[in-house]
C-alpha positions as CSV (number, residue, x, y, z in Angstrom):
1,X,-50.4,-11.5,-11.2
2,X,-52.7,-10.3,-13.5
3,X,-54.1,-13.0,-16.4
4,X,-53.8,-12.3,-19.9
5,X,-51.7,-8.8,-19.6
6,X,-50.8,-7.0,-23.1
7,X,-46.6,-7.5,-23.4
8,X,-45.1,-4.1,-23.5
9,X,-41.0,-3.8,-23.9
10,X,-40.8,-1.6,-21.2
11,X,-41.8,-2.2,-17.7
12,X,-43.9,0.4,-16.5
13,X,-43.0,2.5,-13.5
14,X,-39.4,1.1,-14.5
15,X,-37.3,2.7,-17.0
16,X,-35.0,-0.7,-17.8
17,X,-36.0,-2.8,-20.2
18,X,-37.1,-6.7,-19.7
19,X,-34.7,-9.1,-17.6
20,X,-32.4,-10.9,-19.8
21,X,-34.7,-14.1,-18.5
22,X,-37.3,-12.9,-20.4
23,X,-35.7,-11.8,-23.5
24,X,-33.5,-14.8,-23.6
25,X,-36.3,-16.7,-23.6
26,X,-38.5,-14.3,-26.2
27,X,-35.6,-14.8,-28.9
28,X,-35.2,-18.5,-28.4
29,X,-32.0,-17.9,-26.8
30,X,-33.6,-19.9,-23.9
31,X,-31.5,-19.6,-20.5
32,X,-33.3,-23.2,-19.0
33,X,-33.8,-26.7,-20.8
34,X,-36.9,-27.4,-23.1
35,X,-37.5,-30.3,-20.5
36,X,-38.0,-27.5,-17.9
37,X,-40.1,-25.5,-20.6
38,X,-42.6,-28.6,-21.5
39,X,-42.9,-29.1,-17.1
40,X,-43.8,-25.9,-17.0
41,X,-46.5,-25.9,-19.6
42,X,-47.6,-29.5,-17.5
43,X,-47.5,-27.9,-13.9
44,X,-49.4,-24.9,-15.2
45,X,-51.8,-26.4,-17.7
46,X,-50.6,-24.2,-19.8
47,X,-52.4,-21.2,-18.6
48,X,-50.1,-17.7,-18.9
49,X,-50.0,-14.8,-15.9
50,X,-49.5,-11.4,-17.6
51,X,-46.6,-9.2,-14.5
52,X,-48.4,-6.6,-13.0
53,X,-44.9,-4.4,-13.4
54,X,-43.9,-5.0,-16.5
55,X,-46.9,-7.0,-18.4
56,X,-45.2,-9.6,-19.9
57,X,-46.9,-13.1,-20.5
58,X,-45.5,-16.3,-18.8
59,X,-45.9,-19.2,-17.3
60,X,-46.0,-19.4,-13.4
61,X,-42.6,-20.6,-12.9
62,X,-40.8,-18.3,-14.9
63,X,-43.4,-15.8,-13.2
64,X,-41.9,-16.3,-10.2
65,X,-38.3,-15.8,-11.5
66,X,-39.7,-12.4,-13.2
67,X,-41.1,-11.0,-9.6
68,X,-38.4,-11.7,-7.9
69,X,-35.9,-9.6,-9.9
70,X,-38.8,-6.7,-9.8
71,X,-38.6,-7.1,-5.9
72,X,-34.7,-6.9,-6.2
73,X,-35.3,-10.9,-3.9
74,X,-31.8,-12.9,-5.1
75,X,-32.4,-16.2,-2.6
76,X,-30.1,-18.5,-4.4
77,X,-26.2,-17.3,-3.2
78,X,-23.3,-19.2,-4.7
79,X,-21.3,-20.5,-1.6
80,X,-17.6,-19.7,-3.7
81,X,-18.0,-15.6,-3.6
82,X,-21.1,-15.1,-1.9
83,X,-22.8,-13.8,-5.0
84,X,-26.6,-14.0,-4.9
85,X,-29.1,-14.6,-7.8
86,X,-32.5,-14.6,-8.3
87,X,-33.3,-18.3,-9.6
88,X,-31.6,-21.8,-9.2
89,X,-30.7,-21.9,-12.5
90,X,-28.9,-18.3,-13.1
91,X,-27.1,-19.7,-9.7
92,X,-25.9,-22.9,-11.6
93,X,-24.8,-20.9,-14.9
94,X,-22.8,-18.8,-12.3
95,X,-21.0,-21.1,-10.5
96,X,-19.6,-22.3,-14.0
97,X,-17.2,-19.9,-14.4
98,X,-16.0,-21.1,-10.4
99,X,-15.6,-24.9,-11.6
100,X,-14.3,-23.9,-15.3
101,X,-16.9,-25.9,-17.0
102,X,-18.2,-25.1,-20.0
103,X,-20.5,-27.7,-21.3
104,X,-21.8,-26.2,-25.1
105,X,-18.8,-26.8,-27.4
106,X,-18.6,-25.6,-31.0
107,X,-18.5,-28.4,-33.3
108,X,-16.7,-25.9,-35.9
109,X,-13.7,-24.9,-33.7
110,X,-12.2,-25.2,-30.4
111,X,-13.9,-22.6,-27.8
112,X,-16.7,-23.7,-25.1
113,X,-19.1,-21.9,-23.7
114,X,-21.5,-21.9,-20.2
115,X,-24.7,-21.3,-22.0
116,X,-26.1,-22.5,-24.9
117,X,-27.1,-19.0,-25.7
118,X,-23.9,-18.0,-25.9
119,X,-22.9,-21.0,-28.5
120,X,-25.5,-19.8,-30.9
121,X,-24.8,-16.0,-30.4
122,X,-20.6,-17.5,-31.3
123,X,-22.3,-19.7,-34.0
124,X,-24.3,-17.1,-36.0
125,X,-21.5,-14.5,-35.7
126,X,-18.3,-16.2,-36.2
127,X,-19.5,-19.2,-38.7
128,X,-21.9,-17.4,-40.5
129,X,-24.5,-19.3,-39.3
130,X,-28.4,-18.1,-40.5
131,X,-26.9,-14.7,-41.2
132,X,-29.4,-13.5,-43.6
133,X,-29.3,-9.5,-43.2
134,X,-26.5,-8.5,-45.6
135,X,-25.8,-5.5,-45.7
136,X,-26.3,-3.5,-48.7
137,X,-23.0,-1.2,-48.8
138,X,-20.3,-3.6,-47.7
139,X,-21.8,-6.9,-48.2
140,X,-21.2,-8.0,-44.3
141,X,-23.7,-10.5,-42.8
142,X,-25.4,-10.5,-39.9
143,X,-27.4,-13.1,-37.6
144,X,-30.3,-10.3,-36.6
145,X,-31.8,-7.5,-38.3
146,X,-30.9,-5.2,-35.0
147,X,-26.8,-5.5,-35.7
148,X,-27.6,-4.9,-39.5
149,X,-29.4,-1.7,-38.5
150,X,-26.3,-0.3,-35.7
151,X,-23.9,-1.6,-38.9
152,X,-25.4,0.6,-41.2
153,X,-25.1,3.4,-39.0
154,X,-21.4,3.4,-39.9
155,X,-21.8,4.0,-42.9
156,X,-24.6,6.8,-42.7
157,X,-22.2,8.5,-39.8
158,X,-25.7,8.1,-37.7
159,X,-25.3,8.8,-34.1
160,X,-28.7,8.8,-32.5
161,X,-27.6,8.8,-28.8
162,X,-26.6,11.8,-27.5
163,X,-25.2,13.0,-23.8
164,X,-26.9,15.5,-22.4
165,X,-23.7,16.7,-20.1
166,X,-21.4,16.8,-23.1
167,X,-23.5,17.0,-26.0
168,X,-21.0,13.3,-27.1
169,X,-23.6,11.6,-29.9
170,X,-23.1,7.8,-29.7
171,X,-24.2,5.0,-32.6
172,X,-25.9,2.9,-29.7
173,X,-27.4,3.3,-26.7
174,X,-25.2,0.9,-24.6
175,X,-22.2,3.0,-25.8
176,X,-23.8,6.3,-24.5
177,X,-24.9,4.5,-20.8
178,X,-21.0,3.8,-20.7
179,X,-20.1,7.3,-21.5
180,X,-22.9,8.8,-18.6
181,X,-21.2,7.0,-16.1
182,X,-17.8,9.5,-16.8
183,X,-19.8,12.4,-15.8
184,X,-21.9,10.4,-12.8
185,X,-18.7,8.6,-11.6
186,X,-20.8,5.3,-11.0
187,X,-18.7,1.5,-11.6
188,X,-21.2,-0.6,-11.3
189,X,-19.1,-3.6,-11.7
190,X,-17.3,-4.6,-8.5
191,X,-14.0,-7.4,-8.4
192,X,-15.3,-9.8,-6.0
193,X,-11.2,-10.6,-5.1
194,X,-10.1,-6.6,-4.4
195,X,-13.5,-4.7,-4.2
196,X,-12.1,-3.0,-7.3
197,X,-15.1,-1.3,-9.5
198,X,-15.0,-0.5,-13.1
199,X,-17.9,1.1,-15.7
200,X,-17.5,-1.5,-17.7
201,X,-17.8,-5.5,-17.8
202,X,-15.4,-5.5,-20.1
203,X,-13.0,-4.1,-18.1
204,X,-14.0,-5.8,-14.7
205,X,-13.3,-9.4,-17.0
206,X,-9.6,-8.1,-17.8
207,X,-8.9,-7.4,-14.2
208,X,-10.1,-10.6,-13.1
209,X,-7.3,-12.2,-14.9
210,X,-4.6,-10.7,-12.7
211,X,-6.2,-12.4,-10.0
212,X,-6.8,-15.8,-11.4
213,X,-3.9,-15.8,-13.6
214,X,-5.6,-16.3,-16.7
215,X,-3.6,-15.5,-20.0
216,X,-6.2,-17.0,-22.7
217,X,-4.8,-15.5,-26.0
218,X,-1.0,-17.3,-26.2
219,X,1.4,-16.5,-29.0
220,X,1.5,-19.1,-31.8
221,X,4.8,-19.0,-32.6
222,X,6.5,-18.5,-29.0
223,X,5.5,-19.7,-25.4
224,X,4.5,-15.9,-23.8
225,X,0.6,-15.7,-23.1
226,X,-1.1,-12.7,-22.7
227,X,-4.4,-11.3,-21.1
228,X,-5.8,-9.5,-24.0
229,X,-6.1,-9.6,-27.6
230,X,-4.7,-6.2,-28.5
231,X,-1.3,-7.1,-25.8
232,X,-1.2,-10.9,-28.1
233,X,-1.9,-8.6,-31.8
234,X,0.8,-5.8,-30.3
235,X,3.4,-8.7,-29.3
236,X,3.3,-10.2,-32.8
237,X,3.9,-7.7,-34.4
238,X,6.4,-5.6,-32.6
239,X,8.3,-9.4,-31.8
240,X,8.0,-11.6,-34.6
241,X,7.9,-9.0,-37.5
242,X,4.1,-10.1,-38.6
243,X,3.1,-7.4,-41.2
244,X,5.7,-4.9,-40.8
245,X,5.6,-2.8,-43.8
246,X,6.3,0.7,-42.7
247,X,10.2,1.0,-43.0
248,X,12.6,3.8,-42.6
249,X,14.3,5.1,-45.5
250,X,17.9,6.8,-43.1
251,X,18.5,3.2,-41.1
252,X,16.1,0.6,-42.8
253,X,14.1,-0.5,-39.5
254,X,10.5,-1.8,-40.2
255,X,7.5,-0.9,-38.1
256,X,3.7,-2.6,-37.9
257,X,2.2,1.1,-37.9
258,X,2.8,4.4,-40.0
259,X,2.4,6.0,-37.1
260,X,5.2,4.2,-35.0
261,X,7.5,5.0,-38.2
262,X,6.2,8.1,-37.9
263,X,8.0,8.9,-34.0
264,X,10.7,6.9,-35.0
265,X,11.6,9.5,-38.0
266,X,11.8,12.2,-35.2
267,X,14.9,10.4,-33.9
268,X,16.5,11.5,-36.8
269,X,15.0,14.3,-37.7
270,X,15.3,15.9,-34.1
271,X,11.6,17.4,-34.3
272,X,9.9,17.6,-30.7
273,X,6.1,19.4,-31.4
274,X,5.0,18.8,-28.3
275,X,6.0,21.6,-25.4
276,X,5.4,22.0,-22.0
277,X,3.8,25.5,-21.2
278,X,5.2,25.2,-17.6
279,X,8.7,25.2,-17.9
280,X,9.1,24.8,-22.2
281,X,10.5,21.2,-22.5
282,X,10.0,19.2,-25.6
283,X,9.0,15.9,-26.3
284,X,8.5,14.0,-29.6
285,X,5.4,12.1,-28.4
286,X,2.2,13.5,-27.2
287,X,2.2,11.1,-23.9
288,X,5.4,11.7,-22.8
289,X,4.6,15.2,-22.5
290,X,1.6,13.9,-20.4
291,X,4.6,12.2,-18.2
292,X,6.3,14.9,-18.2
293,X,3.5,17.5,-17.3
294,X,3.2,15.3,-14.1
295,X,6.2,16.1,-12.4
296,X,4.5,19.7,-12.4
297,X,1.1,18.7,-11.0
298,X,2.0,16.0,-8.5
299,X,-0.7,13.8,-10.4
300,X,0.3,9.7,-10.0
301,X,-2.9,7.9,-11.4
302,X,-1.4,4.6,-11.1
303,X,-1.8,3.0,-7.4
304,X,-1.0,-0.1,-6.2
305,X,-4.1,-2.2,-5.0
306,X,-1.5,-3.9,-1.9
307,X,0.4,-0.8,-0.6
308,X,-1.5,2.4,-1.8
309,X,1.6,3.6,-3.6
310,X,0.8,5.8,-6.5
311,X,3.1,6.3,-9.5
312,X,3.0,8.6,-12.8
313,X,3.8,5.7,-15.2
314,X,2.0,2.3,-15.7
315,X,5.5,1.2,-16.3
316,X,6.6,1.7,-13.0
317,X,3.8,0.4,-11.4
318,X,3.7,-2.4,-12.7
319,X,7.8,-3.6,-11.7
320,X,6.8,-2.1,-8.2
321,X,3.5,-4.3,-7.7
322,X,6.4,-7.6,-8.8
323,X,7.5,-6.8,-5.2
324,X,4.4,-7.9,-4.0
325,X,4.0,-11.0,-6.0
326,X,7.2,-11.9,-6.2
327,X,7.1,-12.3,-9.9
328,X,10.5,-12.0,-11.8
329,X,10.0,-12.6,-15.4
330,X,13.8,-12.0,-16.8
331,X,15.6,-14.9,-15.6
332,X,19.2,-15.6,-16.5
333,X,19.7,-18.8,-19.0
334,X,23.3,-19.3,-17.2
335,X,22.4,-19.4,-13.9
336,X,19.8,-19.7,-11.6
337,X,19.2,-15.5,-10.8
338,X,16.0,-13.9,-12.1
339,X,15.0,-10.0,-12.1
340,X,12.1,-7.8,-12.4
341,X,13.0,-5.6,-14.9
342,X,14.5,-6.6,-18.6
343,X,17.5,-4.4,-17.7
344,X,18.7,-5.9,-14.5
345,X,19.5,-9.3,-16.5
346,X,21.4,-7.4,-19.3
347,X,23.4,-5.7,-16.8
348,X,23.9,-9.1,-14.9
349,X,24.8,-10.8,-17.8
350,X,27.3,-8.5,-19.1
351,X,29.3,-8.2,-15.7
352,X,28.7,-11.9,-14.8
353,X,28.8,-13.6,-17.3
354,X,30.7,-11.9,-20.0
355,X,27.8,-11.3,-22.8
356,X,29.2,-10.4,-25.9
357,X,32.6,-9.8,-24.4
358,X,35.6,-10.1,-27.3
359,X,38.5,-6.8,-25.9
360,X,40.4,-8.6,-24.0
361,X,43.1,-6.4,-21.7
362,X,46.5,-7.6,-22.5
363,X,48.2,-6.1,-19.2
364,X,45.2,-7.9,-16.8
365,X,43.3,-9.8,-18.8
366,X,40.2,-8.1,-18.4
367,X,37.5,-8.9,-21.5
368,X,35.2,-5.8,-22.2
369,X,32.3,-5.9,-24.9
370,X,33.8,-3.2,-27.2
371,X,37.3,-1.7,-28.2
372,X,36.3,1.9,-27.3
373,X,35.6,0.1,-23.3
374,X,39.0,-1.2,-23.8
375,X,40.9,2.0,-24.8
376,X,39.5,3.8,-21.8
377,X,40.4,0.5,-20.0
378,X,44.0,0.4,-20.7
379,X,44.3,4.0,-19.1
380,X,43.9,3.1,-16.0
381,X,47.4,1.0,-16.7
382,X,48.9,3.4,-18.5
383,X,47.2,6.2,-16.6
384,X,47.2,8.6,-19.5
385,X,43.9,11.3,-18.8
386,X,43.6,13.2,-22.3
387,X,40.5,14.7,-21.4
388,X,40.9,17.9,-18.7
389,X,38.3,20.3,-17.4
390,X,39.1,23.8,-18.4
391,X,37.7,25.0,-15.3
392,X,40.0,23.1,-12.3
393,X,42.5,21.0,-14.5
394,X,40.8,18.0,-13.4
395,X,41.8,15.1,-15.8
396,X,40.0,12.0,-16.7
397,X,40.3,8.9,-18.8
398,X,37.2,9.8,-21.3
399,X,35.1,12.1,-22.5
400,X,32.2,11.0,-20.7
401,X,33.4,11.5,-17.4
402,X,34.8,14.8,-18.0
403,X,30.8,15.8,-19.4
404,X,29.8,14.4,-15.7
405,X,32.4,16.1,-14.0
406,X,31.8,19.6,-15.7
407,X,28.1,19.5,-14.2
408,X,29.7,20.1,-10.8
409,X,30.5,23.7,-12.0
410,X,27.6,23.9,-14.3
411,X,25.3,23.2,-11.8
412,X,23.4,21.1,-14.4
413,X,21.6,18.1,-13.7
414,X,19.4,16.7,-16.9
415,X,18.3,13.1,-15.1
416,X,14.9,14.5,-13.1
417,X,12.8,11.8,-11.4
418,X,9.1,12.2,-12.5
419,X,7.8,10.7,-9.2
420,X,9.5,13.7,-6.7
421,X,11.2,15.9,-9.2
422,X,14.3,15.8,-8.0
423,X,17.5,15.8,-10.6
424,X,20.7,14.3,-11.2
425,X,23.9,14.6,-13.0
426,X,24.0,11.1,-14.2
427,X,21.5,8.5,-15.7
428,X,22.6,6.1,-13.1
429,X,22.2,8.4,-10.2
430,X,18.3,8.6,-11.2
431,X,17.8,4.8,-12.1
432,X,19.6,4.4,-8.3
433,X,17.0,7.0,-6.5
434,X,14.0,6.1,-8.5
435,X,14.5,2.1,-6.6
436,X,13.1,4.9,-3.4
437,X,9.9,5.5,-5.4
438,X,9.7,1.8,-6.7
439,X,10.9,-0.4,-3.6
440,X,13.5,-2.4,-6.0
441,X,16.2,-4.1,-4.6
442,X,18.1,-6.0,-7.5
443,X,21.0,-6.8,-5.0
444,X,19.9,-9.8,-2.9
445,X,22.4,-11.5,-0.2
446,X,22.7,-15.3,-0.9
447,X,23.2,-15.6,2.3
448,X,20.3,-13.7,4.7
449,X,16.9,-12.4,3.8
450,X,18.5,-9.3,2.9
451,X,18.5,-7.0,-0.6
452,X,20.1,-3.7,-1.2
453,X,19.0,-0.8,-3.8
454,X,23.1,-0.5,-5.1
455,X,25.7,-3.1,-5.7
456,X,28.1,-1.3,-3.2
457,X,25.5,-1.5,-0.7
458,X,25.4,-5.1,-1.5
459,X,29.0,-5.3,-0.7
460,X,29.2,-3.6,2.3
461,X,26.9,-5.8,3.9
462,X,28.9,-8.9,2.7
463,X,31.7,-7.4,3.9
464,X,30.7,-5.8,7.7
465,X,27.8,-8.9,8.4
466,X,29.3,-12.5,6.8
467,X,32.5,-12.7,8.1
468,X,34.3,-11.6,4.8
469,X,38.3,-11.4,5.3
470,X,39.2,-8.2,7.3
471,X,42.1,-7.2,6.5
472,X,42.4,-3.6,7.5
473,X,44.0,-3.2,10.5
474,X,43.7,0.1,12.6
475,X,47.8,1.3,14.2
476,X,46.4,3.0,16.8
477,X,43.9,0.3,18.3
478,X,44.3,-2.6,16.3
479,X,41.0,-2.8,15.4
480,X,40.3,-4.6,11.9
481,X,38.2,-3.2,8.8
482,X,36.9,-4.8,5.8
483,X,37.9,-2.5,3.4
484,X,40.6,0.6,3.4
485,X,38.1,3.1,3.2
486,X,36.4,2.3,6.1
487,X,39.9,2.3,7.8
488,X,40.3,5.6,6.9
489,X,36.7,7.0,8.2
490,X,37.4,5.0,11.5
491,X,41.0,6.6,11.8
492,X,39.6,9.8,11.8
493,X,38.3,8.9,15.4
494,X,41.8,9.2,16.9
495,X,43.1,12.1,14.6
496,X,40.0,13.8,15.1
497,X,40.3,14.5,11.9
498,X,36.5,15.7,10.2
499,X,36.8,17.1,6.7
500,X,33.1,17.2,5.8
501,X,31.5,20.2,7.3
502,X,27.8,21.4,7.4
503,X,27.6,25.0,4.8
504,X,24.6,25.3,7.4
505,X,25.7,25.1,10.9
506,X,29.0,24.3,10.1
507,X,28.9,21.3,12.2
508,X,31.7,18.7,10.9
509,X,31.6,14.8,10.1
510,X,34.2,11.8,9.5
511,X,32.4,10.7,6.5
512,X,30.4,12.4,3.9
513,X,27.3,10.0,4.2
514,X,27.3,11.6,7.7
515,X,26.9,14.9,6.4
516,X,24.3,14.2,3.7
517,X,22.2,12.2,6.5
518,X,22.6,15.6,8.5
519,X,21.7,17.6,5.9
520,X,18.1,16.3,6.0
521,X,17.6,18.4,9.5
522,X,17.8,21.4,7.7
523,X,15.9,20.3,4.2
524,X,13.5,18.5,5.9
525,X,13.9,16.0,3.2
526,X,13.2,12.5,3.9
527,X,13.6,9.9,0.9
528,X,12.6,6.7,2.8
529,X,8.6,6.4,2.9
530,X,6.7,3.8,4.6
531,X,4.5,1.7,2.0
532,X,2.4,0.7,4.6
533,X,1.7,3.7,7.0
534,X,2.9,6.8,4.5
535,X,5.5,7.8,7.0
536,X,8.5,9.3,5.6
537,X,12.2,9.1,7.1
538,X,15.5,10.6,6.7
539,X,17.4,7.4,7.1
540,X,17.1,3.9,5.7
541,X,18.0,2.2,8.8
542,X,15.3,4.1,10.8
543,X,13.0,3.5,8.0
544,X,13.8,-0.5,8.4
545,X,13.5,0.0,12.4
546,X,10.0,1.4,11.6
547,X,8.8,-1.0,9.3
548,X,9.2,-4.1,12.1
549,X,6.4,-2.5,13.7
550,X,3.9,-3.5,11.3
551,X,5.9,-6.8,10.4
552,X,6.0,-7.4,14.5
553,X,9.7,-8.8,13.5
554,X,11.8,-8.6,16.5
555,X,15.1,-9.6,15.3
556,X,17.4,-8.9,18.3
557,X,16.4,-11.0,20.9
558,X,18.0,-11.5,24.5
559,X,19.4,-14.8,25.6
560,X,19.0,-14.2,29.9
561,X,15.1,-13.9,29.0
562,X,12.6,-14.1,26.8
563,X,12.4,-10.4,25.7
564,X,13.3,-9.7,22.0
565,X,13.6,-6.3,20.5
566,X,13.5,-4.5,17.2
567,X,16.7,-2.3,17.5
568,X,20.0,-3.4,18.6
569,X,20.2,-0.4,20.4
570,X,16.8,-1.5,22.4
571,X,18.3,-4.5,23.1
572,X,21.6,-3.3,24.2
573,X,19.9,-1.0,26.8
574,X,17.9,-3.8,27.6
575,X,21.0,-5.8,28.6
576,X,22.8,-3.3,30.1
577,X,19.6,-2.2,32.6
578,X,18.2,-5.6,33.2
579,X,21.4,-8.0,33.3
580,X,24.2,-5.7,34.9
581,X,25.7,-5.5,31.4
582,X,25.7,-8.9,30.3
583,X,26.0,-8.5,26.8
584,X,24.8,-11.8,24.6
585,X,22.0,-12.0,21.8
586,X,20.8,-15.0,20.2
């Protein structure tokens, strides 16, 4: 240490500026108690140390603090995350935010702070007080001359800071140090939970929230909680109609922004300005083009911190990563089912519980939620088909189907999933596949662990695995079936009967989910990816044999021994080898 140093604001040798300690402490905004401050001045006699790095003045025990964050020495680690600090006392402040105390209250409002620093920074910027550098244009106060100064430069259109990658000008120099670190790559601040980093503090604080759970900006006038300001400001007004002003002058509805009214109007209008240059599609907003432009460059920004899964929509992300946590938000208010997306429960509630139902079927009292759902209803009864295909005289009960239909000659198929690219004729079709990409299962089984992407899959599984009435019996072996279509695939096994052929090798199947699983030889393609290993498979049961191998399940086990396996098949070999056929699982 060298006595009676000259202060300088920058360290030399060092191109940061002074700790926070000292600066803190330089501004009044002291980060230790006057009690501590007076002991010092006792202990030392009052006598200051000028740094030899940095040549600030200060007493020995803040000395010692000062030489130690020059050294880089953090001796005081907090025993919750393992985080170290410098001194005893930036320790304590830390392990604040652990416990959730926060011991400097505003007398003037509700929030609490850990520091008193950070209760006079709230003080002079949120009640106004000793602001006393107005600001000449505007009139806005401030409680230093330094944020008058970077205000002002707002209205001059200043921009000192400028990148020297870019050639980006910036109002203040923090702002530009955040922009560097796009070109460098560098995320200085690291989640202590998932090792996650981020180039802002900003944005490590946000994140932090998923993992504690935190929601500290909650809706006035309803019971949702959010974890930032702009998700609370966004939910008010898009939910509770707080300052809508921008209306539509064709259907009347209001929106918070011009520029929402403004992509609503294109709904009417039919204006799309933005085009692909790949393949010429349209959009009406700019980032659904950026969806869209995906699908083309395989891009999928948004991964999954527990699987690795990548997706090209936040949206789908987030209902995939409710798999993980279990989380599902849209319960039903008639029974006790929940779902992880908004339109599972509508489509519960209209086929459960009868939402909005009033056309009721006078032939078999069926209630429907509109008269044109009855019309096409009561065709099946009267089995009139007005609409026929021009091309095969197929006939069908509405309009829509025939549209559906007709894409069989067509070839079209406008539903294209924007994780793999692959189409489909119908909306359903896609929302169906795209539970692949997602791992979605809506359909659970209240009676096993089991859930099932379709509600015919669902079904099936009630039907072949709990004992459901069979009562389909087979003529030729008397053999009994669930459900008649199943009799009719097994019958085929004594007619040899195999209508489904292969346009490849002309190989020929009993059913037509034989063929399409067959069809994958000669594609290639296979649909069912491991989340955990990235290994793909042509079969969902292969892909469910696969995945016990990193669960260790072992579901079929053997009741002569011990052994337990995680195929039937394994365990019917088992039997077969190992206990001259003795066929019995437990």
């Amino acid at each position: 240490m060298v006595e009676g140093a000259a202060q300088s604001q920058t360290c030399q040798g060092y191109p940061a500026t002074k700790p926070d300690v000292i600066l803190n402490f330089e501004r009044g905004e002291e980060s230790w108690s006057v009690e501590d401050e007076m002991q010092c001045q006792c202990i030392s006699g009052k006598k200051r140390y000028g740094c030899d790095k940095c040549a600030v003045n200060a007493y020995e025990p803040l000395m010692t603090v000062l030489q130690r964050t020059h050294a880089g020495k953090k001796s005081h680690e907090c025993c919750d995350c393992r985080k170290a600090f410098p001194s005893k006392l930036k320790l304590i402040t830390h392990q604040q935010t652990h416990t959730g105390d926060r011991p400097f209250g505003c007398s003037q409002c509700q929030k609490a702070f850990i520091t008193k620093s950070a209760l006079i920074c709230h003080q002079k910027t949120h009640h106004r007080e000793g602001k006393s550098y107005t600001c000449s244009k505007c009139g806005k106060a401030f409680p230093w001359k330094s944020k008058l100064t970077l205000h002002q430069r707002i209205h001059s259109g200043e921009r000192p800071f400028r990148c020297r990658v870019c050639d980006k000008a910036f109002m203040v120099q923090t702002h530009l140090t955040v922009h560097q670190r796009t070109h460098t790559g560098e995320k200085p601040y690291e989640c202590l939970h998932c090792e996650k980093a981020f180039s802002k503090k900003a944005q490590l604080i946000i994140h932090q929230r998923i993992h504690t759970g935190e929601r500290p900006y909650g809706c006035s006038q309803c019971q949702k909680a959010f974890i930032t300001k702009s998700a609370l400001i966004y939910h008010q007004k898009t939910r509770h109609r707080e300052g809508k002003s921008y209306t539509c002058s064709k259907c009347g509805k209001a929106f918070p922004w011009k520029s929402k009214l403004t992509l609503h109007q294109r709904t009417h209008s039919g204006e799309r300005p933005f085009r692909c240059k790949v393949c010429d599609k349209a959009f009406m907003v700019r980032t659904h083009l950026t969806v869209h432009q995906r699908t083309h460059t395989g891009e999928k920004p948004y991964e999954c911190l527990d699987c690795e899964k990548a997706f090209s929509k936040k949206a789908q992300l987030m209902i995939h990563q409710r798999i993980h946590t279990g989380e599902r938000p849209y319960g039903c208010s008639q029974c006790q089912q929940a779902f992880i997306q908004k339109s599972d429960l509508t489509n519960h509630k209209k086929t459960q519980h009868a939402v909005g139902k009033s056309h009721g079927c006078s032939e078999c009292g069926k209630v429907l939620s509109s008269k044109s759902t009855l019309i096409i209803h009561q065709r099946t009864h009267t089995g009139e088909k007005p609409f026929k295909c021009s091309v095969c005289d197929k006939a069908f009960t509405s309009k829509a189907h025939l549209i559906v239909h007709q894409r069989i000659h067509t070839g079209e198929k406008p539903y294209e999933c924007s994780d793999c690219e692959k189409a489909f004729s119908t909306k359903a079709h896609l929302m169906i596949h795209q539970r692949i990409h997602t791992g979605e299962r809506p359909y659970g089984c209240s009676e096993c662990q089991q859930a099932f992407i379709q509600k015919s899959g669902l079904t099936n599984h009630l039907q072949n695995c709990h004992a459901r009435v069979k009562s389909h019996g087979c003529s030729e072996c008397g053999k009994v079936l669930s459900c008649k279509s199943t009799l009719i695939i097994h019958q085929r096994t004594h007619t040899g009967e195999k209508p489904f052929k292969c346009g490849v090798c002309n190989k020929a199947f009993t059913a037509k989910s034989y063929l399409t699983v067959h069809q994958r030889i000669h594609t290639g393609e296979k649909p069912y990816e491991c989340c955990d290993c990235k290994k793909a498979f042509a079969t969902l049961s292969t892909l469910m044999g696969h995945r016990r191998t990193h669960t260790g399940e072992r579901p079929y086990g053997c009741n002569d021994c011990q052994k337990a396996f995680f195929r039937k098949s394994a365990l019917t070999n088992h039997q077969q080898t190992q206990h001259r056929g003795k066929f019995s699982m437990r």
